[in-house]
One Martini backbone bead per residue (centre of mass of N, CA, C, O) as a GRO file, in nm:
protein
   40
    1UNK     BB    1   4.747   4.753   2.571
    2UNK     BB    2   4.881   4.695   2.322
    3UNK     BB    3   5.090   4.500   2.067
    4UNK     BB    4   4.983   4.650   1.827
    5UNK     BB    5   5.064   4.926   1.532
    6UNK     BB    6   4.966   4.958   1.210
    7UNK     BB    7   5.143   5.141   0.974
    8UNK     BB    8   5.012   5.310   0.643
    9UNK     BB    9   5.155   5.410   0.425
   10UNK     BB   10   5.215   5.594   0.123
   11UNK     BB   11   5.224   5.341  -0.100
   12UNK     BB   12   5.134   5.080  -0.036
   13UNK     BB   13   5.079   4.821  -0.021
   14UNK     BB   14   4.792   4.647  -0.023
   15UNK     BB   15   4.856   4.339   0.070
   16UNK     BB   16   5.079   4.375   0.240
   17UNK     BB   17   4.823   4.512   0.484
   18UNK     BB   18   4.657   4.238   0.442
   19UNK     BB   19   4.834   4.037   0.534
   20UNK     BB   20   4.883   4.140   0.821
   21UNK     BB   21   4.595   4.148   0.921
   22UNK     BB   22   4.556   3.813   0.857
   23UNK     BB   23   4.776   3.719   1.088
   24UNK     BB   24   4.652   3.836   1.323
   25UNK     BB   25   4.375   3.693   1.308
   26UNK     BB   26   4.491   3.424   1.359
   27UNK     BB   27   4.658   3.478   1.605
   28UNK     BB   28   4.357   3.528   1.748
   29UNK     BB   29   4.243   3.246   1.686
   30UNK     BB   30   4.477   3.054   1.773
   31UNK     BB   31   4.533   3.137   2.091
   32UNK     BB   32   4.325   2.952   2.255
   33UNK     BB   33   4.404   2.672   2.147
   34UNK     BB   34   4.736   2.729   2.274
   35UNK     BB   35   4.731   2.915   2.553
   36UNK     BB   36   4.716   3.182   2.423
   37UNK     BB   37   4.756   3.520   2.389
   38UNK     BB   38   4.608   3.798   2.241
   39UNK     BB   39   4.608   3.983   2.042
   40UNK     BB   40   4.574   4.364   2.015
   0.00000   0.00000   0.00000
């Protein structure tokens, strides 16, 4: 089971949907640093 599912509308800003998937990516890198789960 995923955690997240991010749908990219028709129109989206190009950054907004690069900085969600940044912040996601940083998630995944330092939660095993803080002993917590990695998002899928």
């Amino acid at each position: 089971m995923t955690d997240f599912t991010i749908l990219v509308l028709s129109g989206a800003y190009a950054t907004s949907v690069a900085a969600t998937l940044d912040v996601l990516q940083a998630a995944s890198t330092l939660a095993p640093r803080t002993k917590a789960a990695r998002p899928t």
